[in-house]
PDB file of N, CA, C and O in Angstrom:
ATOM      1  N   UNK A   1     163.867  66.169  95.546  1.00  0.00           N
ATOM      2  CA  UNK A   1     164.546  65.606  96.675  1.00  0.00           C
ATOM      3  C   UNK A   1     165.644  66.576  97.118  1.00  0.00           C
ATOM      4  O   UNK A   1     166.211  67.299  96.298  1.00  0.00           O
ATOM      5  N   UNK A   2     165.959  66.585  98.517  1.00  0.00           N
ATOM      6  CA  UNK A   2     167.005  67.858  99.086  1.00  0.00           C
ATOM      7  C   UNK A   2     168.274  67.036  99.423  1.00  0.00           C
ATOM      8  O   UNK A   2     168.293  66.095 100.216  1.00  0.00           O
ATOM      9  N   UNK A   3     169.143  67.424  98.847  1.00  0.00           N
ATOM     10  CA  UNK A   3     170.144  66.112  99.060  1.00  0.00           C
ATOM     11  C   UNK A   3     170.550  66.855 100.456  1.00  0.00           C
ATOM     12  O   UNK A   3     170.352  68.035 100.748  1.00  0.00           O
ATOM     13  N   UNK A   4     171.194  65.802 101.261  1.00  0.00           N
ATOM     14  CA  UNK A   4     171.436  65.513 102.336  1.00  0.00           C
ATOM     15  C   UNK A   4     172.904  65.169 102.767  1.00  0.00           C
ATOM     16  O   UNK A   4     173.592  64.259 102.303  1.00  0.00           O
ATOM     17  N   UNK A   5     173.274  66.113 103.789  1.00  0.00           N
ATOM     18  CA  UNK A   5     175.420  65.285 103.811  1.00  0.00           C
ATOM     19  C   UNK A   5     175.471  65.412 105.663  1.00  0.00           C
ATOM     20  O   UNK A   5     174.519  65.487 106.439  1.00  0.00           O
ATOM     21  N   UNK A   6     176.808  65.401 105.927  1.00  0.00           N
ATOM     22  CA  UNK A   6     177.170  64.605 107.238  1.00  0.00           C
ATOM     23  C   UNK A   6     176.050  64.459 108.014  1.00  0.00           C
ATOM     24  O   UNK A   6     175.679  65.334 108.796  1.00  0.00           O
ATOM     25  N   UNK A   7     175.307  63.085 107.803  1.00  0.00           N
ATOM     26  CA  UNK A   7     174.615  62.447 108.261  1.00  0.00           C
ATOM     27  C   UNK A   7     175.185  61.652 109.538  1.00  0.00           C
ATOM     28  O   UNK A   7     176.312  61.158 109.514  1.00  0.00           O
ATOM     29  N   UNK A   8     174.223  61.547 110.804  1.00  0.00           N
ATOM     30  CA  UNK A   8     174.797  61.131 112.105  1.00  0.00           C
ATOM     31  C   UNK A   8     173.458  60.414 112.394  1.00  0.00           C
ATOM     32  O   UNK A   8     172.279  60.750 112.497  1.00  0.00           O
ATOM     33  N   UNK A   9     174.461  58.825 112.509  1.00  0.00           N
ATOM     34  CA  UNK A   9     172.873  58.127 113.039  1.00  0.00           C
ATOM     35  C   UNK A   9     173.004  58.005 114.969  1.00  0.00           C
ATOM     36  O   UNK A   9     174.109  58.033 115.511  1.00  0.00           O
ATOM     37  N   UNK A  10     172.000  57.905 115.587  1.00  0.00           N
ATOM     38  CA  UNK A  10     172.034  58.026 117.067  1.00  0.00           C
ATOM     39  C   UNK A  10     171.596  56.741 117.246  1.00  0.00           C
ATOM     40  O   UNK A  10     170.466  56.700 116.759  1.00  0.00           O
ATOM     41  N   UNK A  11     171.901  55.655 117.695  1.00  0.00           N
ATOM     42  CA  UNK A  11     171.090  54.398 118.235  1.00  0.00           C
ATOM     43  C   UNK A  11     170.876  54.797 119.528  1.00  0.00           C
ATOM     44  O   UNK A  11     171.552  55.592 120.182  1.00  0.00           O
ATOM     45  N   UNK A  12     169.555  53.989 119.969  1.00  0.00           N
ATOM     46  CA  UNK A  12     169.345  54.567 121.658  1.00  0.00           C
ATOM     47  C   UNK A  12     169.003  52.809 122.168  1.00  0.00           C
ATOM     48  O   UNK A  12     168.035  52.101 121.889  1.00  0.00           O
ATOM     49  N   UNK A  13     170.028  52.561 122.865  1.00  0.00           N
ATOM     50  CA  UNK A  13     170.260  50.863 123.339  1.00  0.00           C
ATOM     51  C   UNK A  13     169.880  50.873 124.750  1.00  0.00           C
ATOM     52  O   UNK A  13     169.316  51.882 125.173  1.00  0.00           O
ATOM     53  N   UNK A  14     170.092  49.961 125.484  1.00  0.00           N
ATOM     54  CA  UNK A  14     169.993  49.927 127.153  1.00  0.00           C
ATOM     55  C   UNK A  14     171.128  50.455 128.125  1.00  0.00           C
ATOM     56  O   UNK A  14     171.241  50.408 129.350  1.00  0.00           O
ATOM     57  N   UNK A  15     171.859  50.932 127.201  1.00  0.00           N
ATOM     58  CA  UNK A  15     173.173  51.312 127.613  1.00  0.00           C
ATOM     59  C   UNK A  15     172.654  53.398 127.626  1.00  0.00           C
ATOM     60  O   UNK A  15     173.145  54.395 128.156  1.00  0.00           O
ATOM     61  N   UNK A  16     171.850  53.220 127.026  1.00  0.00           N
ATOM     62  CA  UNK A  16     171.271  54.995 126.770  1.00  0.00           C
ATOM     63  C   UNK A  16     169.940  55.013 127.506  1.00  0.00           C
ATOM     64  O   UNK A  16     169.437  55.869 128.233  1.00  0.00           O
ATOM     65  N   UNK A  17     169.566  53.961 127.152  1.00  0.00           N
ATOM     66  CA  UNK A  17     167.785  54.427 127.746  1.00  0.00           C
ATOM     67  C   UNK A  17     167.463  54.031 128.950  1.00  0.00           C
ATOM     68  O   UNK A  17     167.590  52.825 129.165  1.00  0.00           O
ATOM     69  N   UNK A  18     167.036  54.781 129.904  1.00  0.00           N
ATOM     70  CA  UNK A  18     166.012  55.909 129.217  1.00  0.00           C
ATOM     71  C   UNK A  18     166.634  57.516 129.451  1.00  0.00           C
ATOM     72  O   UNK A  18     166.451  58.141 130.496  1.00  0.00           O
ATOM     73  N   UNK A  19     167.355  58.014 128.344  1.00  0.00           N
ATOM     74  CA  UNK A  19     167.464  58.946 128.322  1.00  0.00           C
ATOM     75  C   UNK A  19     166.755  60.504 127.949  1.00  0.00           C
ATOM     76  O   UNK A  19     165.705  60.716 127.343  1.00  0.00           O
ATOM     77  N   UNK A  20     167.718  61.485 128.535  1.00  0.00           N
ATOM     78  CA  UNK A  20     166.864  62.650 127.387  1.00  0.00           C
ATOM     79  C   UNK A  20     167.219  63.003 126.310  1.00  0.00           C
ATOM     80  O   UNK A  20     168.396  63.196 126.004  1.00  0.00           O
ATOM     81  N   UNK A  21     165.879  63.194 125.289  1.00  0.00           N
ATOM     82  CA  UNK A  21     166.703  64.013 123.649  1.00  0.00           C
ATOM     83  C   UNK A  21     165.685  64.909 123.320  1.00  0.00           C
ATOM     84  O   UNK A  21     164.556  65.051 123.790  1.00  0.00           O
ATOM     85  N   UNK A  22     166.356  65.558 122.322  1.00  0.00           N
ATOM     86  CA  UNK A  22     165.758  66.809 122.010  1.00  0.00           C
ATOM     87  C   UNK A  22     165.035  66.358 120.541  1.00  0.00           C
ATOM     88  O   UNK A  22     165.698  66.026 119.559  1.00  0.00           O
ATOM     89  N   UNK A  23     163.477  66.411 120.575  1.00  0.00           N
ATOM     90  CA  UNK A  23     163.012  65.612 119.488  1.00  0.00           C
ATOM     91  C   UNK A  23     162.080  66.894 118.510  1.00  0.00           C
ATOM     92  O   UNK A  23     161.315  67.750 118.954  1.00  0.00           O
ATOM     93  N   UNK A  24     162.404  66.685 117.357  1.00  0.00           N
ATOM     94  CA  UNK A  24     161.629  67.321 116.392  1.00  0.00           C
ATOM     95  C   UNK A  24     160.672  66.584 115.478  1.00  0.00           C
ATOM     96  O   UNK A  24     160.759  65.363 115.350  1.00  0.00           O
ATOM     97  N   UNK A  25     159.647  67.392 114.762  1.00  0.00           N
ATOM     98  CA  UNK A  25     158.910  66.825 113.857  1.00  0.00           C
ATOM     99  C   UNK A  25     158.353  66.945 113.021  1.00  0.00           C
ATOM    100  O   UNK A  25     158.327  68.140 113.314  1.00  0.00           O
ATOM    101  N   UNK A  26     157.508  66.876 111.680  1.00  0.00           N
ATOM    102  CA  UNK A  26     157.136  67.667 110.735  1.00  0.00           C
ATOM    103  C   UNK A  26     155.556  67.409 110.956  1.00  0.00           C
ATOM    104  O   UNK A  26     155.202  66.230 110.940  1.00  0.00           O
ATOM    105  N   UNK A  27     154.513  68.466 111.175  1.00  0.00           N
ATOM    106  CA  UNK A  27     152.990  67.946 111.048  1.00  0.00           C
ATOM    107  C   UNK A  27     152.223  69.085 110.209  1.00  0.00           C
ATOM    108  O   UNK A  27     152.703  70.217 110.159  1.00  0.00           O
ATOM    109  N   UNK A  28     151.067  68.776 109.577  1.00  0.00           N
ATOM    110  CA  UNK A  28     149.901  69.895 109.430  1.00  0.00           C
ATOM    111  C   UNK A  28     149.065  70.234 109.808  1.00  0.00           C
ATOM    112  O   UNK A  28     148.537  69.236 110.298  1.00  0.00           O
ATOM    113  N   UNK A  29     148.371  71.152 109.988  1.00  0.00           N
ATOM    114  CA  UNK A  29     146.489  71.016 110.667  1.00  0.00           C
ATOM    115  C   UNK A  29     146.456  71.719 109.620  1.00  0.00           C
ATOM    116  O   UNK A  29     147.271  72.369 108.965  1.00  0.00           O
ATOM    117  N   UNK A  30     144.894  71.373 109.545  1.00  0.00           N
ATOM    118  CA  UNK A  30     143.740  72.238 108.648  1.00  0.00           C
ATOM    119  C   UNK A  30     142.902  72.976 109.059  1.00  0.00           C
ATOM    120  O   UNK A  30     142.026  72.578 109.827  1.00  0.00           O
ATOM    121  N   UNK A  31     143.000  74.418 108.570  1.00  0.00           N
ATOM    122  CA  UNK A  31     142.496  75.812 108.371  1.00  0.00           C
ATOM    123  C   UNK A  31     141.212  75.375 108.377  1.00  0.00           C
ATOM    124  O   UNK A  31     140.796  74.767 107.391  1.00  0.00           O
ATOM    125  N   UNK A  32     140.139  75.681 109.805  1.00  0.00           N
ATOM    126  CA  UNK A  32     139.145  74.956 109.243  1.00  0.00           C
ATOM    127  C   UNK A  32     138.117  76.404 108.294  1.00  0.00           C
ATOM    128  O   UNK A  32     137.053  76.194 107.712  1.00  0.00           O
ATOM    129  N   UNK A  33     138.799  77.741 108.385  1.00  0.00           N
ATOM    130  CA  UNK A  33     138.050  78.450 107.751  1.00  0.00           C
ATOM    131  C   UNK A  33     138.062  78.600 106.143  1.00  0.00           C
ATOM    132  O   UNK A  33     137.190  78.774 105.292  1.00  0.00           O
ATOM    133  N   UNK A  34     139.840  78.409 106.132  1.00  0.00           N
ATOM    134  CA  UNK A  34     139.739  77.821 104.346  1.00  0.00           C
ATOM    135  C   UNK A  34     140.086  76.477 103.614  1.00  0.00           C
ATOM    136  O   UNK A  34     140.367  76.180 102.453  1.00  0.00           O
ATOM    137  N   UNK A  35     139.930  75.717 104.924  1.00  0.00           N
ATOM    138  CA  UNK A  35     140.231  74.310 104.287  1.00  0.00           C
ATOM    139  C   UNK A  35     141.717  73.861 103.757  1.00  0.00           C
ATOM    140  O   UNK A  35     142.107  72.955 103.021  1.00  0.00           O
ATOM    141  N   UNK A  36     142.431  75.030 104.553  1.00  0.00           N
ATOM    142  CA  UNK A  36     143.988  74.679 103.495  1.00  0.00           C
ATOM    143  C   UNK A  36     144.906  73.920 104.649  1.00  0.00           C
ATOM    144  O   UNK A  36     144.686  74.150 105.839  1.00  0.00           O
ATOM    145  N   UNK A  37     145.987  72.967 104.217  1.00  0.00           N
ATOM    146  CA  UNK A  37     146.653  72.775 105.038  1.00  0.00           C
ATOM    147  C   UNK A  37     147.736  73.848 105.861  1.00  0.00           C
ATOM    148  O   UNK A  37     148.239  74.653 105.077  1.00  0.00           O
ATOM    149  N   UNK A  38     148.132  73.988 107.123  1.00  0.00           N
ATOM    150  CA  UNK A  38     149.176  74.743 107.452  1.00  0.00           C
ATOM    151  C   UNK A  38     149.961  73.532 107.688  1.00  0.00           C
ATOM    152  O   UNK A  38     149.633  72.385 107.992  1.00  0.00           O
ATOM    153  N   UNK A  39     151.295  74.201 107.424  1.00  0.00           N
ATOM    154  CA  UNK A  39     152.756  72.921 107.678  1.00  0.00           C
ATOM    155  C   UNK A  39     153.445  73.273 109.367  1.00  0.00           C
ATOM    156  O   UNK A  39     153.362  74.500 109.429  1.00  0.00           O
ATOM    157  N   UNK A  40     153.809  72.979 110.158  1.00  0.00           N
ATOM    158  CA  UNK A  40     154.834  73.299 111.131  1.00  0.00           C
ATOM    159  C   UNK A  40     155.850  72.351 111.510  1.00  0.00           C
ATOM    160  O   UNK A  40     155.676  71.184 111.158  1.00  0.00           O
ATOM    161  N   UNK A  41     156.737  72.610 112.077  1.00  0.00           N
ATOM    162  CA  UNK A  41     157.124  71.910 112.876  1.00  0.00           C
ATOM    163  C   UNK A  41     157.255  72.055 114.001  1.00  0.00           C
ATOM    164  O   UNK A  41     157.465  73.195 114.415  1.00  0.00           O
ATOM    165  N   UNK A  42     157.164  70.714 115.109  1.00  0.00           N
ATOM    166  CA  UNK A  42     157.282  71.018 116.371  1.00  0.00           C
ATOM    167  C   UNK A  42     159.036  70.554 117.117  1.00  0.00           C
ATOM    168  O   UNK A  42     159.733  69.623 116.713  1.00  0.00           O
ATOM    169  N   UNK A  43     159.277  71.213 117.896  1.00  0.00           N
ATOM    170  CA  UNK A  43     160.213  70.970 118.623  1.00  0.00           C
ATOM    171  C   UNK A  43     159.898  70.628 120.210  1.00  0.00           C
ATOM    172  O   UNK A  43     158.849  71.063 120.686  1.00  0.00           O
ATOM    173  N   UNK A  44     160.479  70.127 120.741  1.00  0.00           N
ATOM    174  CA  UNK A  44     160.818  69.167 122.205  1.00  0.00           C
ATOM    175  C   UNK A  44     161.984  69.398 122.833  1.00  0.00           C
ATOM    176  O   UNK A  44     162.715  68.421 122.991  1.00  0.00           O
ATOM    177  N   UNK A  45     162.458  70.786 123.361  1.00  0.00           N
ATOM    178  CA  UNK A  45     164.163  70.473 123.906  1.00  0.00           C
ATOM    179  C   UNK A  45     164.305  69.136 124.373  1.00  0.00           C
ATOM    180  O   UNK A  45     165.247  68.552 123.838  1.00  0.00           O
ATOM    181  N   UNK A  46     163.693  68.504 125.162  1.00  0.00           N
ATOM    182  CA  UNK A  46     163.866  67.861 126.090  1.00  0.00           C
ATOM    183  C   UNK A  46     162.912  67.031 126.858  1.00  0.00           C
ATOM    184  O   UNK A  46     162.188  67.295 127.817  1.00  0.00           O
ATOM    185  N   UNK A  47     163.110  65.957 126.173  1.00  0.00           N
ATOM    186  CA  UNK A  47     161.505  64.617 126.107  1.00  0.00           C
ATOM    187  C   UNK A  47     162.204  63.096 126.824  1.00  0.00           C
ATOM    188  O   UNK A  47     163.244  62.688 126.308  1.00  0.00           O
ATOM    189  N   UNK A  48     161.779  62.538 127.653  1.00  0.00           N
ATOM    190  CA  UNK A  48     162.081  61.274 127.538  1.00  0.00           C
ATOM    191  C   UNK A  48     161.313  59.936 126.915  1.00  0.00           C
ATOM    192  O   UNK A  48     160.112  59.721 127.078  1.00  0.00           O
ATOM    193  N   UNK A  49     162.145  59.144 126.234  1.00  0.00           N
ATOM    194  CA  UNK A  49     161.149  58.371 124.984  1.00  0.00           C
ATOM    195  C   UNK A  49     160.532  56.772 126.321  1.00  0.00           C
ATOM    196  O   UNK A  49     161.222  55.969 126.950  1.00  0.00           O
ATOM    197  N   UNK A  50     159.257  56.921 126.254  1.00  0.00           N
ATOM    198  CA  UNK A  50     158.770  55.761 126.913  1.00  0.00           C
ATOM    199  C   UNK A  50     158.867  54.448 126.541  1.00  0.00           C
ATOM    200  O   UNK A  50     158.882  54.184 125.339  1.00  0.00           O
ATOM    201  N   UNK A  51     158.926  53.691 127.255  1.00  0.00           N
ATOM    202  CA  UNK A  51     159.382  52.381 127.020  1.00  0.00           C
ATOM    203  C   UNK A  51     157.979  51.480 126.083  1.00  0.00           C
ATOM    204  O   UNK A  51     157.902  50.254 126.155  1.00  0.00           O
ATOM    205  N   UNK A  52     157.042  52.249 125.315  1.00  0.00           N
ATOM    206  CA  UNK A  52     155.848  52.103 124.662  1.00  0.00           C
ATOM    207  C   UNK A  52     155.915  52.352 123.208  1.00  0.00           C
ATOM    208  O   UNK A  52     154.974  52.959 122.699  1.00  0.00           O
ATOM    209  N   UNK A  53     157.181  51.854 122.264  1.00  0.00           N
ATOM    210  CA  UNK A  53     157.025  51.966 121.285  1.00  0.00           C
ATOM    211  C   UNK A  53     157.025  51.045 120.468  1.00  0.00           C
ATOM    212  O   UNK A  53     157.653  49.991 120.564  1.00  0.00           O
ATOM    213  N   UNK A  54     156.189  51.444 119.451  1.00  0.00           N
ATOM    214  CA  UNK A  54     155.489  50.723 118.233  1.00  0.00           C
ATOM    215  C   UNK A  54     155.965  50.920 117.160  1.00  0.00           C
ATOM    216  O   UNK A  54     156.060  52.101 116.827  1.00  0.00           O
ATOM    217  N   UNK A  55     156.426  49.906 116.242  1.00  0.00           N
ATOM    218  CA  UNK A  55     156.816  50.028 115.110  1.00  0.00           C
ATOM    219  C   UNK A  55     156.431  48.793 114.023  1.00  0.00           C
ATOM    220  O   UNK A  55     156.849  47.641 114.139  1.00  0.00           O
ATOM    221  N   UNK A  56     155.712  49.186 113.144  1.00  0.00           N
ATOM    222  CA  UNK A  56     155.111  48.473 112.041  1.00  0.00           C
ATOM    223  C   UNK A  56     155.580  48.569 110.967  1.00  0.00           C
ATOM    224  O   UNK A  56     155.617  49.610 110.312  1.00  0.00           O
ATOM    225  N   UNK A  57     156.166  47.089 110.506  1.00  0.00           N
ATOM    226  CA  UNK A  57     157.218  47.275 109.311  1.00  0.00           C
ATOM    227  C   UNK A  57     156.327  46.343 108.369  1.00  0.00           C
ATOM    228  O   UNK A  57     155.753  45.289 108.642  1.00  0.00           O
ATOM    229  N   UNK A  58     156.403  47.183 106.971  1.00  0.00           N
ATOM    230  CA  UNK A  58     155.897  47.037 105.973  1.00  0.00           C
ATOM    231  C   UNK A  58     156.403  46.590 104.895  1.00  0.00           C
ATOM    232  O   UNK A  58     157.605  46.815 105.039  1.00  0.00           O
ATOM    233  N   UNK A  59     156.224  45.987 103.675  1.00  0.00           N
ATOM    234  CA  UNK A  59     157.237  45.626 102.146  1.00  0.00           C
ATOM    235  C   UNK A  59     157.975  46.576 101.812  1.00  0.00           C
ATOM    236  O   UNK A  59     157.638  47.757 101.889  1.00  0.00           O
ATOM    237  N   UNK A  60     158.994  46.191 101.430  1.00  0.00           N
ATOM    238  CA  UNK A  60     160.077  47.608 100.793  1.00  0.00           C
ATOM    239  C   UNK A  60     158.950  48.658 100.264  1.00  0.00           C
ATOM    240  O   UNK A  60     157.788  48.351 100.000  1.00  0.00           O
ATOM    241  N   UNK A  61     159.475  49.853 100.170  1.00  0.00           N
ATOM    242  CA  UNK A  61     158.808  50.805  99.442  1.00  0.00           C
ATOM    243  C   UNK A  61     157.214  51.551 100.388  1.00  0.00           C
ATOM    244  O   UNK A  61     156.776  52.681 100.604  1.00  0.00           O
ATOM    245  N   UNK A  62     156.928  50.566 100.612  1.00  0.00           N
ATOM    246  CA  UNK A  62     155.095  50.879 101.512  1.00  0.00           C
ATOM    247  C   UNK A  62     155.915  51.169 102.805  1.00  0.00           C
ATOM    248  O   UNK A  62     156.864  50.782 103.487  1.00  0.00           O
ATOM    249  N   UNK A  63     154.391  52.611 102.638  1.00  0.00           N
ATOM    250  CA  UNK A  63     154.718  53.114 104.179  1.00  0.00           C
ATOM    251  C   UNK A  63     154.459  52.962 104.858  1.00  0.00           C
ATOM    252  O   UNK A  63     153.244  52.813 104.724  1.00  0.00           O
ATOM    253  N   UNK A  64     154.910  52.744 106.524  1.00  0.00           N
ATOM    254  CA  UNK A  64     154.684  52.480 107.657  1.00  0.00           C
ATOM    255  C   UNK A  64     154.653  53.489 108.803  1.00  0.00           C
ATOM    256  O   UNK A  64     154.989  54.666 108.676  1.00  0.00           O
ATOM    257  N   UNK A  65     154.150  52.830 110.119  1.00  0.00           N
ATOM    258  CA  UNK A  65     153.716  53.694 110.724  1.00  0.00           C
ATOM    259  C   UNK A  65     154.604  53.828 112.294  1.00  0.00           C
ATOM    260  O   UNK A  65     155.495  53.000 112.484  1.00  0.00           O
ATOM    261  N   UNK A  66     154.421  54.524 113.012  1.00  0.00           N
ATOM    262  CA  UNK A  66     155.080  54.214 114.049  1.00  0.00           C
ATOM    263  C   UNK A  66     154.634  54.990 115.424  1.00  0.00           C
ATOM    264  O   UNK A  66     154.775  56.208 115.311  1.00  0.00           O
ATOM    265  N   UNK A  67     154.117  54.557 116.719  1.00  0.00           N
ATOM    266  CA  UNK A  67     154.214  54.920 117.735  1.00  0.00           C
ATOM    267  C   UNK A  67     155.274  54.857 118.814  1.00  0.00           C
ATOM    268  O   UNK A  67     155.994  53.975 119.283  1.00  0.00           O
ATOM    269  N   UNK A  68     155.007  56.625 119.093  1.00  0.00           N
ATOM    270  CA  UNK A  68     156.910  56.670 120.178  1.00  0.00           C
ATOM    271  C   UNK A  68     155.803  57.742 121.546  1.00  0.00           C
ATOM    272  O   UNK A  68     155.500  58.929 121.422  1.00  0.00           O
ATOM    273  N   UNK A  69     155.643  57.343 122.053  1.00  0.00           N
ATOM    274  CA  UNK A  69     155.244  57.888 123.923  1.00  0.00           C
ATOM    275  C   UNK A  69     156.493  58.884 124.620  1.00  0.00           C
ATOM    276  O   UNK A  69     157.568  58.415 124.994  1.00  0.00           O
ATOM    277  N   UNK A  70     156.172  60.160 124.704  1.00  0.00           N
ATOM    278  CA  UNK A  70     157.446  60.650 125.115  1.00  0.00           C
ATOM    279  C   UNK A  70     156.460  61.042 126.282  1.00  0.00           C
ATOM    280  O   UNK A  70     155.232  61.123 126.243  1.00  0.00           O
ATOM    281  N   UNK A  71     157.479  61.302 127.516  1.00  0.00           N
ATOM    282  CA  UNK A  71     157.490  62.471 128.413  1.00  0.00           C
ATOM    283  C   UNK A  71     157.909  63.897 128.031  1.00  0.00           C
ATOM    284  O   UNK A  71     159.124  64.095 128.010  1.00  0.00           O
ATOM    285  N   UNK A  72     157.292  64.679 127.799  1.00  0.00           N
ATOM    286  CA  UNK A  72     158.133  66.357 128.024  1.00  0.00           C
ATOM    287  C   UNK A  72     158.170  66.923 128.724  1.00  0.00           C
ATOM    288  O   UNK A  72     157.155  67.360 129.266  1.00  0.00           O
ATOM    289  N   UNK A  73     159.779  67.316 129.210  1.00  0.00           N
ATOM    290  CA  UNK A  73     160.283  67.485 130.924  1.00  0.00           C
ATOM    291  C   UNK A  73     160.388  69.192 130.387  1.00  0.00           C
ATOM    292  O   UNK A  73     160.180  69.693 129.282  1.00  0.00           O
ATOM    293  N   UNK A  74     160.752  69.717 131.535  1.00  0.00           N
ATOM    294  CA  UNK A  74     160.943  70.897 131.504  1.00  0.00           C
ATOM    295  C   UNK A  74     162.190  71.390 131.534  1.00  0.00           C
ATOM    296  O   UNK A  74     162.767  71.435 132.620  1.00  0.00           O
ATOM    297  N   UNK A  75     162.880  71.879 130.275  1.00  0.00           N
ATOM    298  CA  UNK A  75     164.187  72.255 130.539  1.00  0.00           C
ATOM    299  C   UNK A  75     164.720  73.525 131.308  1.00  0.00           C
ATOM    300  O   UNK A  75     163.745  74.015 131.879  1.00  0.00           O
ATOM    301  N   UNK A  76     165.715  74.174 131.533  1.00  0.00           N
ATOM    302  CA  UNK A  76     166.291  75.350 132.471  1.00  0.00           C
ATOM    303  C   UNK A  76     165.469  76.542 131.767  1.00  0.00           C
ATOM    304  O   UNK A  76     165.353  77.423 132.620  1.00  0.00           O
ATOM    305  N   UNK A  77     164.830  76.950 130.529  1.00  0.00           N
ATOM    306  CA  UNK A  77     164.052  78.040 130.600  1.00  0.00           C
ATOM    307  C   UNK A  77     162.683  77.896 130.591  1.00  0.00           C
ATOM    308  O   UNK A  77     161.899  78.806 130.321  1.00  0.00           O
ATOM    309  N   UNK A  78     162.420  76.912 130.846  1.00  0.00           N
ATOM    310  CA  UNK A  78     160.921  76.570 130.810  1.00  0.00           C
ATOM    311  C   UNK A  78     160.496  76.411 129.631  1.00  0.00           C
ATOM    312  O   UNK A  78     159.401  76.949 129.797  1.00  0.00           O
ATOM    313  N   UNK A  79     160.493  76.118 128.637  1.00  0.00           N
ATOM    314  CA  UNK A  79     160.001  76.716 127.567  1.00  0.00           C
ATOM    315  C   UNK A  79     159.994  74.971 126.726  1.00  0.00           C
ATOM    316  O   UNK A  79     161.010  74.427 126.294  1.00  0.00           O
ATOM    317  N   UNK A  80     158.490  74.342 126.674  1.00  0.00           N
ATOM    318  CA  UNK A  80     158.283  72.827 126.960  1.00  0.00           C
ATOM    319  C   UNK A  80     158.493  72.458 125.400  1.00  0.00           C
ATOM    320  O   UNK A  80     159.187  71.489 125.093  1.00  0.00           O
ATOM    321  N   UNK A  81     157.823  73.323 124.362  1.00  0.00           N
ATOM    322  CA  UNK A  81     157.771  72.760 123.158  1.00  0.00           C
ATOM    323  C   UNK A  81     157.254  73.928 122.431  1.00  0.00           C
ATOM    324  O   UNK A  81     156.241  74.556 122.740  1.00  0.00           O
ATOM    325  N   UNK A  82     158.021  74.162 121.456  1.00  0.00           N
ATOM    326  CA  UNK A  82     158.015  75.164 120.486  1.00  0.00           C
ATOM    327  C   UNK A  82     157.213  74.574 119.113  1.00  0.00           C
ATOM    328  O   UNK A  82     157.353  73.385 118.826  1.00  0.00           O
ATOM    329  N   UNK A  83     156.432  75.389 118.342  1.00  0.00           N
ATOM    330  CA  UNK A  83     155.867  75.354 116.728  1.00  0.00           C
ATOM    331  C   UNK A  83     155.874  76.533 116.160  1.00  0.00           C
ATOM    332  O   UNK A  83     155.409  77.629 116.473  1.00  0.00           O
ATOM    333  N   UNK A  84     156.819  75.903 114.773  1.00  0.00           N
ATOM    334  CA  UNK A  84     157.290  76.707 113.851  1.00  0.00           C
ATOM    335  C   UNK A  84     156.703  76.959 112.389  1.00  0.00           C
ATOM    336  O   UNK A  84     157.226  76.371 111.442  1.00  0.00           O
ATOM    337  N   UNK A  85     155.756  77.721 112.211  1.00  0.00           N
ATOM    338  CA  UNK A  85     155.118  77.758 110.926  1.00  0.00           C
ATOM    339  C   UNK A  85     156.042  77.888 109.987  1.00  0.00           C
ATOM    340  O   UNK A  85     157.176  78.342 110.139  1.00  0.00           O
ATOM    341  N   UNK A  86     155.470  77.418 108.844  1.00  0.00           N
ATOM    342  CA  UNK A  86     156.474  77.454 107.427  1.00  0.00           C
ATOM    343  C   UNK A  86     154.930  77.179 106.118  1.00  0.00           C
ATOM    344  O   UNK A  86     153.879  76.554 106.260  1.00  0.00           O
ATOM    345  N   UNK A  87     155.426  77.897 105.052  1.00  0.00           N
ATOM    346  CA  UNK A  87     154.843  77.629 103.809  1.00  0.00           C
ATOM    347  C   UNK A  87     155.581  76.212 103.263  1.00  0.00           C
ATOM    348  O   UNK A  87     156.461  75.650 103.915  1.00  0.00           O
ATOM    349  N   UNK A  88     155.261  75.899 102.431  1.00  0.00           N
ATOM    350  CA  UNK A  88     155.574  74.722 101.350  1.00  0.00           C
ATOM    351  C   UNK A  88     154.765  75.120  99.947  1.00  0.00           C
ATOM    352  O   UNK A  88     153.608  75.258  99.552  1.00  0.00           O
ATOM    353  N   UNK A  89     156.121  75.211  99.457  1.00  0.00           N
ATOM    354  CA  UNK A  89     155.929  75.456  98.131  1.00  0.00           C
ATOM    355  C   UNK A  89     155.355  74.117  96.859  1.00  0.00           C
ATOM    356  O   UNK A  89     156.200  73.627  96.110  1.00  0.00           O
ATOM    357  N   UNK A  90     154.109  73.740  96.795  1.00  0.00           N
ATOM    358  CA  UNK A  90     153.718  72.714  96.225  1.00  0.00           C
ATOM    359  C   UNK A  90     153.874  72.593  94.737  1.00  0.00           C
ATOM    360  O   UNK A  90     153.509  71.587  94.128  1.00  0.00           O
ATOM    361  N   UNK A  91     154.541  73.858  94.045  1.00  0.00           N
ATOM    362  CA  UNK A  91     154.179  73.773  92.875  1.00  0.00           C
ATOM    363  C   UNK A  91     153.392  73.678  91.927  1.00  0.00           C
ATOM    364  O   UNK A  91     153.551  73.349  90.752  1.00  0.00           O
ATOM    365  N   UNK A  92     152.356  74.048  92.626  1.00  0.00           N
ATOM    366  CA  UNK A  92     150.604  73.892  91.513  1.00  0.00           C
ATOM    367  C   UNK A  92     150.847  75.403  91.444  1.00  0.00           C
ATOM    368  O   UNK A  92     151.390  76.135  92.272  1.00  0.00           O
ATOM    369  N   UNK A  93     150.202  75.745  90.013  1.00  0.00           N
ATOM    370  CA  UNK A  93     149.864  76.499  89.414  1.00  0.00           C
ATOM    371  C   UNK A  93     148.491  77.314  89.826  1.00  0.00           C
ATOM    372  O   UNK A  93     148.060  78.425  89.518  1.00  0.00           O
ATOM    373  N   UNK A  94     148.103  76.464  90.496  1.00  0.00           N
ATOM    374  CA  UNK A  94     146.396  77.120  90.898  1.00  0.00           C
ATOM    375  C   UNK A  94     146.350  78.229  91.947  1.00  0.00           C
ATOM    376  O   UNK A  94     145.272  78.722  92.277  1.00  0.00           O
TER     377      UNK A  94
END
């Protein structure tokens, strides 16, 4: 676990929405030539969150899922959404 400090929570109320934010995320695809996962993340300068979201809440502990509908606007350099490769170090021996 990566410990974590000045933590900032953002609520987004009717008093904010529908605003813009700058949204990030963690995903993988698979290598379909060696079958391995790649990790990235994507970035969003500048998305507006649609009024189409889904959230499925589950028993403590079990994971859940969630749908969020963005728009991605175009910010002052154009530049709509960035992906950032990265390794992950899994710790297998193999």
């Amino acid at each position: 676990m990566v410990p974590v400090k000045d933590v900032q929570q953002i609520e987004i109320s009717a008093a904010t929405f529908p605003g813009n934010y700058y949204v990030t995320g963690d995903t993988y695809a698979r290598n379909e030539k060696n079958g391995e996962d790649e990790f990235f993340q994507f970035i969003i300068p500048k998305a507006k969150v649609m009024s189409e979201v889904t959230l499925t809440m589950e028993a403590e502990g079990d994971p859940s899922t969630f749908s969020m509908n963005l728009r991605v606007l175009r910010p002052e350099d154009g530049k709509m959404m960035k992906l950032v490769k990265y390794d992950i170090n899994t710790g297998s021996n193999g």
